[in-house]
N, C-alpha and C positions, 0 to 999 in steps of 0.2 A: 533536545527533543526526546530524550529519555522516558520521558513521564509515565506517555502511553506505555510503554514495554513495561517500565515496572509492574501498572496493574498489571499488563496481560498477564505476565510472568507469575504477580500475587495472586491474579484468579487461575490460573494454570495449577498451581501449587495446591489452593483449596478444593478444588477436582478432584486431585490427588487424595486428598485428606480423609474427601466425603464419599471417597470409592469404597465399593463392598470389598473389596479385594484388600484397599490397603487395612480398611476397620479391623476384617479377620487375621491378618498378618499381625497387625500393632497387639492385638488380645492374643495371638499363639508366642508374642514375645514379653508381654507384661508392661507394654507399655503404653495401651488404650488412651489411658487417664494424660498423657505427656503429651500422647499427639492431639488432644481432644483441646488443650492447653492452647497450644498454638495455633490451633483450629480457631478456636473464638477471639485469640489475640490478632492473629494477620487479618479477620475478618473486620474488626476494625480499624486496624491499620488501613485496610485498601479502602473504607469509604473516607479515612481522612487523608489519603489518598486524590480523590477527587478535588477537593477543598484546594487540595497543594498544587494540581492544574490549573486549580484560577487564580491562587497568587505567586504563581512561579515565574514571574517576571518582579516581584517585588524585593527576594533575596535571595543570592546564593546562596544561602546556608541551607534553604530548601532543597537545592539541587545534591548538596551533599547527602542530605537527609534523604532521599530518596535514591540513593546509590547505598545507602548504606542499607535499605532493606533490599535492593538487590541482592547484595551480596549473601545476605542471610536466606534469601530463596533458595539460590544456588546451593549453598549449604547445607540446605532443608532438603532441597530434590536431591542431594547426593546420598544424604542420610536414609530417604526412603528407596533410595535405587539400594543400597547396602542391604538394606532388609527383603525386598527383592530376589537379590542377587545370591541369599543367604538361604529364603525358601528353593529358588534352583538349584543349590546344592544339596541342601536337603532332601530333594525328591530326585537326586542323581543317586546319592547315597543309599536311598532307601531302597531304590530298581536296584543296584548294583551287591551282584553275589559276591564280590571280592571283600574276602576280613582286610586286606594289605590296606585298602581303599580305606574303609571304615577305621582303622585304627587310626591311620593318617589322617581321618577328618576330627578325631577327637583329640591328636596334639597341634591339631594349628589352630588360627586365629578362629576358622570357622566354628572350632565348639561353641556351642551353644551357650553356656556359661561364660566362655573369653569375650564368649561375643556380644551379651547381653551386658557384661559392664562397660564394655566398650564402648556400645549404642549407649547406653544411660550416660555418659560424661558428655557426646557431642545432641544431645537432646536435649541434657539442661542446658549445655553454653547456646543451642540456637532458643531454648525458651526464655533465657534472659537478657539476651540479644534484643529479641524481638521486645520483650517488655518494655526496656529501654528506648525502642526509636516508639513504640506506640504513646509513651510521657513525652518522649522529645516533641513526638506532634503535637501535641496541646499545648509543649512552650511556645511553640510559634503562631499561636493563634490558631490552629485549625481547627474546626467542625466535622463531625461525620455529616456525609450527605449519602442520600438514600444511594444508594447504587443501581436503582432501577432506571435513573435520572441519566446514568452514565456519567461518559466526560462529557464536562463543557466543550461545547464547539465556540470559537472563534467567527466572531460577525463580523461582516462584512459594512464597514461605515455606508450608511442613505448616502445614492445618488443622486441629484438635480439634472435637469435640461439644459443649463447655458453652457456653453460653450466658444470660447473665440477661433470661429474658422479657419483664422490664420496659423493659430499653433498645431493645427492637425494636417500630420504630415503622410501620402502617402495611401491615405484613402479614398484620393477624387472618386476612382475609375470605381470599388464596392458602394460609394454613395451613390452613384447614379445608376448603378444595379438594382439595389434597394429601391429607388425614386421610384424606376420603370415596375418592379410592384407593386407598386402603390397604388400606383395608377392606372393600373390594367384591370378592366372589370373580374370578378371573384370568380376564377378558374371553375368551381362548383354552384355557382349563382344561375338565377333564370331570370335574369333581367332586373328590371325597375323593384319587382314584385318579393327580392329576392330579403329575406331576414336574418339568414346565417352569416356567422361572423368570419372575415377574412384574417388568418392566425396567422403572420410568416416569422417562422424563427430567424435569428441570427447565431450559430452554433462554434463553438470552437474553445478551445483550453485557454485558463485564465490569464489576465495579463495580455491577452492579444489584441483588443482596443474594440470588442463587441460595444460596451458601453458609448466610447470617445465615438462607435461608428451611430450608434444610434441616437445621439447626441448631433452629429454633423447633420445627419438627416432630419432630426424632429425641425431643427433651427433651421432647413433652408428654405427661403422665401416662396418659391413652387408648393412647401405645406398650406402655408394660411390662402394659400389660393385653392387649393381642392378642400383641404376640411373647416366646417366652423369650426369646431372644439378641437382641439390639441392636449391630451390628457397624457401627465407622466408621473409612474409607480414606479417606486422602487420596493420590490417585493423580500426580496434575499431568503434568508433562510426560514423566515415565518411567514407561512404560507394559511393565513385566517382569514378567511373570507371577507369576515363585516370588516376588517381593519384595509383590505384591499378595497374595499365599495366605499367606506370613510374617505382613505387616500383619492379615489378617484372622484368623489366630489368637490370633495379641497381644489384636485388640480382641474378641473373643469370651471370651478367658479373664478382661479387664478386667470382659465383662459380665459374667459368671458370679460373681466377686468381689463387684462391687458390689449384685450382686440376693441376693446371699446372706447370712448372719447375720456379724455382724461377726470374726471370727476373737479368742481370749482371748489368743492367745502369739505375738507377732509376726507377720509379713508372710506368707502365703502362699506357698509357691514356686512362681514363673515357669520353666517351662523355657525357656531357650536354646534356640530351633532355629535360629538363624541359619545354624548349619555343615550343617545337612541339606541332603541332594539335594532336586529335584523331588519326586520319587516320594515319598521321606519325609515331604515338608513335604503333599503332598498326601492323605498317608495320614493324617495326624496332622491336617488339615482335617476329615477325613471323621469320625475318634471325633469329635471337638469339636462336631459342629453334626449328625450324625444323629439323626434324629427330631424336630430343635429344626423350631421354627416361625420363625424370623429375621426379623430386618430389617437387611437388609446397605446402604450409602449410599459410592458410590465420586462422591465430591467430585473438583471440578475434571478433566476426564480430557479429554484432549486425542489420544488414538489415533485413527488414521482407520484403520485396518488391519482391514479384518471379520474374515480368518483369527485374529488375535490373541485379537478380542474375541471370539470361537464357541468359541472353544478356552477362554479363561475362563470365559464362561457355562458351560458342560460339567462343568468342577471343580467348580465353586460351586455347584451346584442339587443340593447333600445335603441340604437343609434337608426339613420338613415341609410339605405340602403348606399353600398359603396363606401358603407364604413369599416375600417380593418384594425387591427392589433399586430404589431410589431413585440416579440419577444425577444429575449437576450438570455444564452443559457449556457452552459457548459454541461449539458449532457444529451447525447444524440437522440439515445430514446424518449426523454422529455423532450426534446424537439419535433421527435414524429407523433408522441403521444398527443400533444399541443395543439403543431400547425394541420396546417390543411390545402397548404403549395409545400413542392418541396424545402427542408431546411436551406437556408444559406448557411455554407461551411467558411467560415472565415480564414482565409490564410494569412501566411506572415507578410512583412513589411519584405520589400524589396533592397537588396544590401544598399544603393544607394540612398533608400530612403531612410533606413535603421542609420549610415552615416551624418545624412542631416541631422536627423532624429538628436544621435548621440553629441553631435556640437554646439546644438540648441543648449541641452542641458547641462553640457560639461563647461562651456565656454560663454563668457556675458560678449554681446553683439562684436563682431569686428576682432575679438581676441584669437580666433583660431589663427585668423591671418599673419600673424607673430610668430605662430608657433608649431608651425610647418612639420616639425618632427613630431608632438605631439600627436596633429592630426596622424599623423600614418602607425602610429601604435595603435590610436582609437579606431584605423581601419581593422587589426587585427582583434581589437577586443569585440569589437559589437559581432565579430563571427560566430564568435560563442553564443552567444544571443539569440542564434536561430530563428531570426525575423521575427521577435516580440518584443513588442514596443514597450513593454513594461520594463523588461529584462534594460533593455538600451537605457530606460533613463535612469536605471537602479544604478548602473555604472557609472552612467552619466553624470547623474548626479553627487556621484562619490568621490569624484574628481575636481569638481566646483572649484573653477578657480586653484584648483593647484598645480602649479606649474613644476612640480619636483619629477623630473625623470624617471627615480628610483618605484617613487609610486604610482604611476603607470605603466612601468613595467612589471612590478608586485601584481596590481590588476590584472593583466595582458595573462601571465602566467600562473595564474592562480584558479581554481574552480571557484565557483560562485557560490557553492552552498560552504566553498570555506571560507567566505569573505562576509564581513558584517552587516547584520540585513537590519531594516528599521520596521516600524509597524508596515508600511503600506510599499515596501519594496517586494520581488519578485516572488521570491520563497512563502514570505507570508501569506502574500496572493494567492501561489497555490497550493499551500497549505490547507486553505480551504476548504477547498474541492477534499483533502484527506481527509479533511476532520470531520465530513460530511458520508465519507465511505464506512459502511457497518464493520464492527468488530475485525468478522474473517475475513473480509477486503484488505482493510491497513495492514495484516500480520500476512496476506501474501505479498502485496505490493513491497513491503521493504525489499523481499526478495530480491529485485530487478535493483537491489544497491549491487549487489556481489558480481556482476557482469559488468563488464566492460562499457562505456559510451560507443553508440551505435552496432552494439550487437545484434546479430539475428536470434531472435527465441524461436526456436520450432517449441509451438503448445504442448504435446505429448512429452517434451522433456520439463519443461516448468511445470503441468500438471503435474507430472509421475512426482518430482520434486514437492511440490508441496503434498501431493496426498503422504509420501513418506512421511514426513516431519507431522501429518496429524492436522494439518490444517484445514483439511476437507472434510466436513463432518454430514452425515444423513443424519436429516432428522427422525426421519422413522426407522431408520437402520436396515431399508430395504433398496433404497434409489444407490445406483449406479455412482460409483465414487468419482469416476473419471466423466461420466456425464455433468457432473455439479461441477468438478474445477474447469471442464469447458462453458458454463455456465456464467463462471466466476470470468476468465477470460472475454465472454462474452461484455460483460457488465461493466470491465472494466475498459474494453474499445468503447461503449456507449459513453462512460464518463469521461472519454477524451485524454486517454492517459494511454493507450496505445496508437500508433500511427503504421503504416503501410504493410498492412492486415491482408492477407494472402490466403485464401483458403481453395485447395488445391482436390479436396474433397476428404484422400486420404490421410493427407496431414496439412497443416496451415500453419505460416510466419508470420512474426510480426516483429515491432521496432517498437522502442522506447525514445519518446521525445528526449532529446538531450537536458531539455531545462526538467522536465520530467524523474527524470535520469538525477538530473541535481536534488530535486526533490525529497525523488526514493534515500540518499545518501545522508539531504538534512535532517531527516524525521528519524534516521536508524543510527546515526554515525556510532553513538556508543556501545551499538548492539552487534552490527553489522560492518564488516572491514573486508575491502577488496586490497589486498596486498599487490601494489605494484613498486616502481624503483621510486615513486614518489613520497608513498609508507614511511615515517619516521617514526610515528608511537604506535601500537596497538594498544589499544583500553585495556587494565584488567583484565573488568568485567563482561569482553566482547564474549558473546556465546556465538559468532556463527562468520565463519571466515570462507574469502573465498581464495586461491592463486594465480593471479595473472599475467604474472611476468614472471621467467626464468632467476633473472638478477634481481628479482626484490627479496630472494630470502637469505636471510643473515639471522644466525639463532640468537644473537641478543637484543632482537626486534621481535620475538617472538614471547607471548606472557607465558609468565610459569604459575598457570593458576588452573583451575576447572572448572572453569564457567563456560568453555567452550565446545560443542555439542555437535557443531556441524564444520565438513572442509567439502568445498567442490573445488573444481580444478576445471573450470569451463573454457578455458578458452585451447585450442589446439595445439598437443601435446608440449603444453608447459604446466611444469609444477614436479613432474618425478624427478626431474635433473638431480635436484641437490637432495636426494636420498638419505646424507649423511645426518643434515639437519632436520630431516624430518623426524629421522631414527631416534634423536636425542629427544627434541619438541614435542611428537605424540607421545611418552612415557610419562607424561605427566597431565595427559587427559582424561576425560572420561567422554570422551567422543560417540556420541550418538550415532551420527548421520555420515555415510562417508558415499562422495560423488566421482567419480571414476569418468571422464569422459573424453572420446578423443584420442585418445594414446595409440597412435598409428603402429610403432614399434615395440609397443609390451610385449613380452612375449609372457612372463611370469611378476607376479605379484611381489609390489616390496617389502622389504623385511619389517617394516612397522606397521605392516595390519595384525603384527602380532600381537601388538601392545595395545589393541582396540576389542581384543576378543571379548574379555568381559563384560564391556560394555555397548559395544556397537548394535542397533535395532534395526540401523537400513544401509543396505549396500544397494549403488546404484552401479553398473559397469555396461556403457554404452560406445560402441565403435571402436572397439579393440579387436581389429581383424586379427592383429596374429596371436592372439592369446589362446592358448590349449587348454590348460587347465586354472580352475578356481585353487583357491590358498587351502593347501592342509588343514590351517589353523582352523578351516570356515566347521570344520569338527565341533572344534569347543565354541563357539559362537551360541552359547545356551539363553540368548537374549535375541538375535535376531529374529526379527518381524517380518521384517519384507526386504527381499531379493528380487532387483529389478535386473534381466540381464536383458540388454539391446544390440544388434549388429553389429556377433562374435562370431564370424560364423566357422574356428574352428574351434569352439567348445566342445565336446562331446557329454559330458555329465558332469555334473553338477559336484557328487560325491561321488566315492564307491557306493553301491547300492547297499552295501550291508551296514553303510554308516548313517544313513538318511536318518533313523529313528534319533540321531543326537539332537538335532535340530527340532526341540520340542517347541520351542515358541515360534518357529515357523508359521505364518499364517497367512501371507499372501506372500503368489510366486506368478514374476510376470515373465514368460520368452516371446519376443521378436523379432522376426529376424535373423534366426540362427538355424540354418537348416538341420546339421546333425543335433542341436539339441533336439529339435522338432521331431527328426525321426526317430529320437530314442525316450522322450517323454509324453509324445503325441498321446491326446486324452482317450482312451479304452484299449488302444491298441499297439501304444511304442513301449518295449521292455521293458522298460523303468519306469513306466505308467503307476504301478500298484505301489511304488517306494512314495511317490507323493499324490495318491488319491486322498488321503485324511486331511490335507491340506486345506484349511478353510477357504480360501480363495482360489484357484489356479485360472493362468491366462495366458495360454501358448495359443499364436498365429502364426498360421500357413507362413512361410517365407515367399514374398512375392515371387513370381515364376517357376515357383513349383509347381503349379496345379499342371494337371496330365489331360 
């Protein structure tokens, strides 16, 4: 599931390329023409890129090939952080009255001279790099495609209406919830008289049996007693009007067929309205279903566009009064956008029914009864499954008849996003809903790999986290950075990918569905590694790690590469233990992003933030009560962006105040939380006020129960 990273990565990279900052950088070192080179080279690389999204189930050797311009990204961003890194020296050098200093910068690697042949050997090996996999991509048959087009999303197979009532397990009690709206006059109707359409969602994360429930209901005998017509759409991800009024002709002339006497002399004829206009197809709606009482069911619909959906409501409500639309969705706010009773939230299967569930599938009639021990692993397995009936038969099904011990206990103890998924198994399922999330959506959601299964996220720490890393962007450059990644939070509880969402005012929790959870893990695994005692390989090319267990670190489990860019330490004070390993392991990064959280008994900083100085852009250091002071080193920190510190409350300052001026790329500085930093940086009036007014950003609050 690499794919998507790569482009991001490749479009992350040309950002880079097409910045005013890098342009004037690459011409004050002579090598414009080299970056300009790669520029146009990766630019075609990432649209045949695209092309390799839609046949990356055809060969491996694809998946190579697209690791292999990973690699050369990384490369690429190391080369231009060198040049970077090279201008900061330079303008330290240039402030700096010491000759000692200056003589020193012109016998080491930094002169300008050493340095520039330097950059010139790894600028041609990444430009012939690149040349190479951009021919390799036309061995394999690829295309550029537009990139406006993006990735291809993954469609979801057309559903039908039949269904065998007897295989559905565990939904009586939600069908006859559903029935009794059905059948209750239109909450917002005025009677006989009344013309607006009755909408009720059925809402909840993929894979949970919305479809199999709307299926159970269209089929039960109490429908063709209240409606003539019985209409069913499957909409999915294209959401086009005339082809929804097509489909719903088709399925009303189906009903009308079916409810009618069997015909003596072949087939009925269907008209063809395929070639009709709008207007046509809409007129030809209207004889079809005027005066009918219907029940129209627009399955899977994935629209977020209200003008769309008001504009189809409008067509469709020819019916007779008391006629309603059943929906099926996986997203909250498309559900309230939609209906017009409250959504129905679908919950999970009940553990005994996810049992049945999974013996159906795993076992042909009467076999479980043999195999007594089987069943009581498969209680253990379908737990993981968290009441979704998809998930159960994925297992279920993988088991078929195999009676080998071994491999149900593999299953039992294994996560599900490491176990092999087929097209229409659980992951794929909801993959969907990913491949459906814009751009900045998918690049925070992997985030929630690097936590732990059922952890609590307080927002304010996953936002501050992604706005670090750059993932929150204003588009006018004036909105509120931490408004938008609650935004982003917001959007992504509507698309049913968060669950028991707490907001308390001042701050708010949430949870990550477990299969969810699995998800985040399938779509990032080579990007994204949470290190526990379970960790046996880290990737290469992982760039973003997280520590969660004490005993998972062993330094020959650790890559000796520099692709990786970010370390958190989220879970409660684990991850400093083994210091010695970290000492050796970050010496060979170039670490971006570093997460601090938790650490009850720090009192001072470990010895390998030294080895992050050059390169580190965000320190994040939250709920380290006994911490006094920040790191010496945070001196030479001449790349650092943004300094997040959260409830420390005995910090006192930040630096010496006569050091503050090193930290020139300083640009956003948040305190929470921390009373005596509070009282000695507070904005116009705390001593150390004037050392970070120049600060682009500043964001010191009150510490609660201080106010007087």
């Amino acid at each position: 599931m690499a794919e998507k990273f790569v482009f991001d990565i490749a479009e992350s990279l040309l950002k880079k390329l097409t910045s005013y900052a890098y342009q004037e950088v690459s011409r004050a070192y002579g090598v414009y023409e080299d970056l300009q080179r790669i520029k146009d080279t990766l630019t075609i690389v990432k649209c045949l890129l695209l092309d390799a999204e839609e046949k990356k189930n055809q060969q491996y050797a694809l998946h190579e090939w697209q690791r292999q311009i990973q690699y050369i990204c990384s490369d690429a961003e190391y080369v231009l952080e060198e040049f970077e890194l090279q201008d900061k020296r330079k303008q330290v050098v240039k402030a700096s009255r010491s000759t000692s200093m200056k003589v020193r910068h012109f016998f080491s690697t930094s002169n300008p001279l050493a340095f520039r042949i330097k950059m010139a050997h790894q600028i041609k090996d990444i430009r012939d790099r690149l040349d190479k996999v951009s021919t390799d991509g036309t061995k394999f048959g690829l295309t550029t495609i537009n990139v406006e087009s993006r990735l291809v999303v993954q469609r979801r197979e057309m559903t039908y209406p039949d269904v065998d009532a007897s295989s559905v397990i565990g939904r009586e009690s939600d069908k006859e919830e559903i029935i009794k709206l059905l059948m209750q006059p239109h909450p917002q109707g005025n009677g006989d008289g009344d013309k607006s359409l009755c909408v009720i969602p059925i809402v909840g994360i993929g894979g949970l049996g919305k479809t199999t429930l709307a299926k159970f209901v269209f089929n039960d005998k109490r429908m063709d007693q209240i409606f003539q017509l019985k209409m069913w759409v499957c909409v999915s991800n294209d959401f086009d009007i005339r082809k929804i009024i097509i489909k719903t002709i088709n399925s009303a002339t189906d009903s009308i067929f079916s409810s009618a006497s069997a015909p003596t002399s072949g087939l009925i004829h269907q008209e063809n309205i395929n070639n009709l206009d709008i207007v046509q197809v809409v007129s030809r709606l209207r004889q079809k279903n005027s005066g009918q009482k219907f029940l129209l069911v627009l399955d899977d619909v994935w629209n977020e566009d209200r003008a769309n959906w008001i504009e189809l409501k409008d067509l469709i409500k020819v019916g007779a009064p008391g006629s309603k639309t059943m929906v099926t969705t996986r997203n909250n706010s498309m559900a309230s956008m939609m209906g017009n009773v409250p959504p129905y939230v679908l919950e999970g299967l009940s553990p005994k029914s996810c049992l049945s569930l999974f013996v159906k599938w795993a076992f042909k009639d009467g076999q479980e009864e043999k195999h007594p021990n089987l069943v009581e692993i498969g209680e253990e397995i379908v737990k993981k499954c968290q009441g979704v009936p998809l998930a159960v038969r994925t297992l279920g099904s993988s088991l078929f008849s195999n009676f080998d011990l071994s491999k149900w206990e593999f299953v039992r103890d294994s996560e599900i996003w490491n176990l092999k998924q087929k097209k229409d198994d659980i992951l794929p399922a909801l993959k969907l809903s990913y491949d459906q999330m814009p751009f900045y959506l998918r690049q925070c959601f992997a985030y929630f790999s690097l936590q732990p299964k059922d952890y609590t996220f307080l927002c304010d720490d996953i936002t501050s986290l992604w706005i670090s890393l750059g993932l929150v962007q204003s588009l006018n450059g004036r909105e509120n950075l931490e408004s938008i990644a609650r935004e982003y939070i917001d959007e992504l509880h509507s698309r049913s990918f968060l669950q028991d969402v707490n907001d308390f005012g001042s701050f708010c929790v949430f949870k990550v569905h477990d299969l969810i959870h699995d998800l985040a893990l399938y779509v990032s695994r080579e990007d994204f590694v949470a290190v526990d005692s379970h960790t046996r390989n880290i990737p290469q090319q992982v760039r973003n790690i997280s520590i969660v267990e004490n005993d998972s670190l062993d330094n020959d489990l650790f890559p000796k590469s520099r692709s990786v860019r970010s370390i958190l330490f989220p879970v409660l004070g684990v991850g400093l233990e083994s210091e010695s390993v970290l000492d050796i392991w970050i010496q060979t990064l170039r670490m971006r992003n570093l997460h601090l959280e938790n650490f009850l008994e720090l009192l001072t900083f470990p010895r390998w933030i030294e080895d992050t100085t050059d390169t580190l852009e965000t320190l994040i250091v939250v709920n380290c009560p006994n911490l006094k002071n920040l790191p010496k080193c945070l001196i030479t920190m001449s790349r650092l962006k943004r300094l997040y510190i959260r409830e420390c409350p005995l910090l006192r300052r930040i630096l010496l105040p006569s050091d503050m001026h090193h930290l020139t790329a300083l640009e956003d500085l948040q305190i929470y939380d921390c009373p005596e930093l509070y009282k000695n940086y507070q904005p116009q009036c705390g001593k150390y006020w004037p050392m970070i007014a120049h600060i682009k950003s500043v964001s010191i609050e009150e510490p609660s129960g201080e106010e007087e």
